[in-house]
C-alpha positions as CSV (number, residue, x, y, z in Angstrom):
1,X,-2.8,-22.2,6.8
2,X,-6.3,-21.6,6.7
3,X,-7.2,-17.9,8.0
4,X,-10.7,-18.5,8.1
5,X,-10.8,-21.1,11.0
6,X,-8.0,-19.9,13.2
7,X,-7.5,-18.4,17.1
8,X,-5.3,-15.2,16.8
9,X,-5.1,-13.7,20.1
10,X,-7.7,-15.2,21.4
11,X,-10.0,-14.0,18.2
12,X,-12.0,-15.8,16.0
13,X,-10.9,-14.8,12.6
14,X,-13.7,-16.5,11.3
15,X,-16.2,-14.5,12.9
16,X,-14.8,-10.8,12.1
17,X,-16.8,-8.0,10.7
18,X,-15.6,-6.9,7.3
19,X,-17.2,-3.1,6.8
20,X,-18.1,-1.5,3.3
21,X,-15.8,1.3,2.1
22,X,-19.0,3.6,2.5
23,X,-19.0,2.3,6.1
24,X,-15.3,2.9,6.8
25,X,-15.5,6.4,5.6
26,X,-18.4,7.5,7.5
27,X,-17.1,6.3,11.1
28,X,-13.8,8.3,9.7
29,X,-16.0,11.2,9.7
30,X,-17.4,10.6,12.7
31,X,-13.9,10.3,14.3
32,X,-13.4,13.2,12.9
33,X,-16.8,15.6,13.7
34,X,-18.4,13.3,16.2
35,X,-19.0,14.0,20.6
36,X,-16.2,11.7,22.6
37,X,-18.3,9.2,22.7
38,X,-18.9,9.0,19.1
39,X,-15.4,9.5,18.4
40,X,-14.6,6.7,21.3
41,X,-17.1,3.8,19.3
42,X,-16.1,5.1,15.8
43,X,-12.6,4.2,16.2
44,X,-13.6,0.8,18.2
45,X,-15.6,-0.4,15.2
46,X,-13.2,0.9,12.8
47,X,-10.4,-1.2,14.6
48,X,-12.7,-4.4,15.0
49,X,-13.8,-3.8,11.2
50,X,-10.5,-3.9,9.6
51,X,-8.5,-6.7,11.7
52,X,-9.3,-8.8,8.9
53,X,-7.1,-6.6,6.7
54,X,-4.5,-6.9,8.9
55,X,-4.7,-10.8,8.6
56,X,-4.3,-10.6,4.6
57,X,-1.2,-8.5,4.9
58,X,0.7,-11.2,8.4
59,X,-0.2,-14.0,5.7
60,X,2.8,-12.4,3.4
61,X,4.8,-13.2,7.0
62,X,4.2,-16.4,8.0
63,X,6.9,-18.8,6.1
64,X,9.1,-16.7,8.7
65,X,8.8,-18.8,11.8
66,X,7.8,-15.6,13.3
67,X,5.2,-16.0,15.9
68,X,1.5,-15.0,14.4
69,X,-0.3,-13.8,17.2
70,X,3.5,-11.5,17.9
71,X,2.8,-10.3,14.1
72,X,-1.0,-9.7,14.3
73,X,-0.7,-7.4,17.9
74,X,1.8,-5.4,15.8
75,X,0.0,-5.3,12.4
76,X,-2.9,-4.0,15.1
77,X,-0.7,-1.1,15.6
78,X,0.0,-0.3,11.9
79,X,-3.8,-0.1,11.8
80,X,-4.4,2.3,14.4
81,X,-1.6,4.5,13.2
82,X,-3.6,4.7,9.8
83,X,-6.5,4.4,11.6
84,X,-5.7,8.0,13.8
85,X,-3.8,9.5,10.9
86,X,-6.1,9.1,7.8
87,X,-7.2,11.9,5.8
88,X,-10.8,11.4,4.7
89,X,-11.3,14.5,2.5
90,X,-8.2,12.7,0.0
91,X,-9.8,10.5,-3.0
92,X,-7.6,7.3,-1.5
93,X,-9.8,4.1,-0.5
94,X,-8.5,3.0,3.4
95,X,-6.8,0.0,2.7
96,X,-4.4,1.6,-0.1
97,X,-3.5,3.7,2.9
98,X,-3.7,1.1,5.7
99,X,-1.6,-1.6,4.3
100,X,1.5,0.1,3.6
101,X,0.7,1.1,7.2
102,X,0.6,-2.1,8.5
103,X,3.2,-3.6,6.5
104,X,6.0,-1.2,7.4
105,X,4.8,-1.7,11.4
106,X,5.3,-5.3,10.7
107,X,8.7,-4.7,9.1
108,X,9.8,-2.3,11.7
109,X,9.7,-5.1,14.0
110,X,11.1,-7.7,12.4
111,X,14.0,-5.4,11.6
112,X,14.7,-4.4,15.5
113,X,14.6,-8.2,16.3
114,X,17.0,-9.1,13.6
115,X,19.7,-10.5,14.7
116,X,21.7,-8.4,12.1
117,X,21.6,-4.8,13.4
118,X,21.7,-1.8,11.9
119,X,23.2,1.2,13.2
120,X,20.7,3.1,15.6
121,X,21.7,6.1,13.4
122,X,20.4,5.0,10.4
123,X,17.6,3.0,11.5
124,X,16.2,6.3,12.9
125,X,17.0,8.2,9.6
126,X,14.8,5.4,8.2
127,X,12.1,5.9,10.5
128,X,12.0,9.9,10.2
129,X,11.9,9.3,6.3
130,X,9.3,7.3,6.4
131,X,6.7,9.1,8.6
132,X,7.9,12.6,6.6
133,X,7.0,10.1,3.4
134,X,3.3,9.8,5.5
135,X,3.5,13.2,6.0
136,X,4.2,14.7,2.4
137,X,1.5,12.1,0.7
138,X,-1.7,13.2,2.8
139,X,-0.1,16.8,1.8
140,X,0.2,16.4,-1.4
141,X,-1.9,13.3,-2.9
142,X,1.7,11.9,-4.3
143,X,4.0,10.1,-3.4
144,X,7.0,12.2,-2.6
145,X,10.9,11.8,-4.5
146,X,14.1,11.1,-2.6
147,X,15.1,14.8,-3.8
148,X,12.0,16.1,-1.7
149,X,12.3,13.7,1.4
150,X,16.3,14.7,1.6
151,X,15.3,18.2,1.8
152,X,12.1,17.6,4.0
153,X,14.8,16.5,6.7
154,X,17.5,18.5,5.8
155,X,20.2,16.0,5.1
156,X,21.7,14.4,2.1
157,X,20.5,12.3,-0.2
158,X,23.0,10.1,-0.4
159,X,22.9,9.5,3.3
160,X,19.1,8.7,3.4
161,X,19.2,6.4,0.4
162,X,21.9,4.3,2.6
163,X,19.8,4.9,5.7
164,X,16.5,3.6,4.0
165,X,18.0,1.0,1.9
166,X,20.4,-0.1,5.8
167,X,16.2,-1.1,6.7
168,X,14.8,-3.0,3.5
169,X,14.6,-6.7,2.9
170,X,15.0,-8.0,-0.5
171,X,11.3,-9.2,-1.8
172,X,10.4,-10.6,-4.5
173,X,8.5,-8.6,-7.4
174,X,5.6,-11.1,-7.5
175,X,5.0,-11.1,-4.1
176,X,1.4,-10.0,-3.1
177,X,0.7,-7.0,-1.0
178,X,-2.7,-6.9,-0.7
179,X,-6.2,-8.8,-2.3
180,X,-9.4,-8.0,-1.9
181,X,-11.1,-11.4,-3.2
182,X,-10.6,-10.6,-6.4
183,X,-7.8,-8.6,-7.7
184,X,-4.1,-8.9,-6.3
185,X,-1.7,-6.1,-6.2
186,X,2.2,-7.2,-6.5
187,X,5.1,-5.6,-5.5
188,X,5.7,-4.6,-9.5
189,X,2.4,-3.2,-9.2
190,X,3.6,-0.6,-6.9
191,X,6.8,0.2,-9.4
192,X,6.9,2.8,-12.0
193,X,7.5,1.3,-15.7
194,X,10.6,3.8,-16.8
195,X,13.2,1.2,-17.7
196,X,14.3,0.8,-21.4
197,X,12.6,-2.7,-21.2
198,X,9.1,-1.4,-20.3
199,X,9.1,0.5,-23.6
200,X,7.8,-2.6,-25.5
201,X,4.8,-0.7,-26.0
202,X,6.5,1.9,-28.5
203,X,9.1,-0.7,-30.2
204,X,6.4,-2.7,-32.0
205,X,3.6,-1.6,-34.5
206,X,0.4,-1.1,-31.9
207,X,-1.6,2.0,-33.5
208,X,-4.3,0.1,-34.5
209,X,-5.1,-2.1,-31.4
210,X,-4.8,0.8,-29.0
211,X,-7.1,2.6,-31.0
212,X,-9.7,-0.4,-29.8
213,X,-8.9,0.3,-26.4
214,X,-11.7,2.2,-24.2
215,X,-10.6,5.8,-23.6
216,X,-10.0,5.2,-19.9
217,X,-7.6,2.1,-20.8
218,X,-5.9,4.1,-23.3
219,X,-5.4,6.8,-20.7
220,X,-4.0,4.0,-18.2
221,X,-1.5,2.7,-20.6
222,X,-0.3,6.5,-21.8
223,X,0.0,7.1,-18.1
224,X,2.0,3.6,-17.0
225,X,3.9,2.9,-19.5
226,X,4.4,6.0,-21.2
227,X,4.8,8.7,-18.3
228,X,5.8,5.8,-15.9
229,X,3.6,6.3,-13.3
230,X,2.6,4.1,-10.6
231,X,-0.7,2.1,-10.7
232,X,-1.0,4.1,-7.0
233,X,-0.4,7.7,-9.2
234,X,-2.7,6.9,-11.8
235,X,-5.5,5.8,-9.9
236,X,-5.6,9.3,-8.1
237,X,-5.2,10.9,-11.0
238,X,-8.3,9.2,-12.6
239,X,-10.4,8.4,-9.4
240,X,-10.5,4.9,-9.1
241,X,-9.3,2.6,-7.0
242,X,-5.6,0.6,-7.7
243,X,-7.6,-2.4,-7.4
244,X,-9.2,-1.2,-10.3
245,X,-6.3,0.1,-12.3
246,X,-4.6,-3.1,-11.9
247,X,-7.7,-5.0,-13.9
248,X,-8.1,-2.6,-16.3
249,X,-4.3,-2.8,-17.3
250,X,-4.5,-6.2,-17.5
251,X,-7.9,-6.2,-19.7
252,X,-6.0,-3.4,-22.2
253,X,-2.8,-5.5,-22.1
254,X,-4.5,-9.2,-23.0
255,X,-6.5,-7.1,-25.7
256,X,-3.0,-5.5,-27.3
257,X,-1.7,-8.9,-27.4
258,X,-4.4,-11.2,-28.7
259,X,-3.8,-8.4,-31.8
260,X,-0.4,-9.1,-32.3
């Protein structure tokens, strides 16, 4: 289905405003500093701004049978949660905030429509884990452990890996979670590289084409494949965008290889 020439809720999705990051953050600050009325327009714009982002993550939805408009009201809400609950003064570009945002809104629903229920018990176990996960990132700029989310809520760690994994549909690892035009970020993108498998990198005789490597895709590929970090992780760490990491990884990996 073509995005660009549909009616979603009455909207024209061909017709919707895309703002700059720039733009984004500066009606976050006015939210923020702004009179009621400033605050009152900021958020309106910032809402009518991004509803184009919350079309590019319902897309990942609709070989569901799940009703879009249904999808697109609740991706709306995932986007005024991270709309209301950003933190501007973090080095974190909106969307890598607002799609996880919208995607687990989305999820939420589809999971308390399931016909297949989950105990209320765990589901809200889930749910406290994941706005304490919310919580602990805009604390701390990382993405917290299961260690630190088990003692966050005080309960076992066992227990909340059954409640949060009770919640989770099985996707695959090439599925896309979000594009801007022109890089994708996958599920695997999102994983940390620790497995015995991922240590390709050290098993074979590579000295001398990562020395040809810039220093900033060197210090990608010592951070994700070496330290296992996320492409999330490393891109705070070295103030770029994941968007950005993602490329780069796959710039220093295509160069490795054509040496071999």
């Amino acid at each position: 289905m073509n995005y660009r020439k549909v009616e979603i809720c009455g909207i024209n999705t061909g017709k919707l405003k895309v703002l700059s990051e720039s733009e984004k953050i500066e009606l976050l600050k006015k939210m923020k500093n702004g009179n009621e009325k400033e605050k009152k327009l900021a958020r309106e714009k910032l809402i009518n701004g991004n509803l184009k982002l919350v079309l590019s993550v319902i897309q990942k939805f609709n070989n569901r049978g799940e009703n879009l408009d249904d999808l697109f009201q609740v991706g709306c809400i995932g986007l005024i949660k991270a709309i209301d609950n950003f933190d501007v003064t973090l080095d974190v570009r909106f969307s890598t905030y607002g799609v996880p945002m919208i995607i687990g809104e989305i999820r939420r629903h589809l999971r308390d429509n399931n016909s297949v229920r989950v105990s209320r018990s765990l589901r809200d176990i889930a749910y406290k884990a994941m706005q304490a996960k919310h919580t602990l990132m805009a604390k701390n700029n990382k993405e917290p452990t299961v260690d630190e989310l088990a003692k966050n809520l005080q309960i076992p760690k066992d227990y909340l890996i059954l409640a949060l994994e009770a919640v989770v549909e099985p996707i695959s690892l090439y599925e896309p979670v979000f594009s801007d035009g022109t890089d994708t970020i996958y599920v695997m993108d999102q994983i940390g590289s620790k497995n015995e498998d991922s240590n390709w990198l050290e098993e074979i005789a590579l000295k001398e084409s990562i020395k040809k490597l810039t220093e900033r895709e060197k210090k990608i590929m010592q951070l994700r494949f070496f330290e296992g970090k996320t492409q999330m992780e490393v891109a705070s760490e070295i103030g770029i965008s994941q968007a950005q990491v993602s490329r780069l990884e796959k710039t220093a990996l295509d160069k490795i290889k054509s040496q071999i």
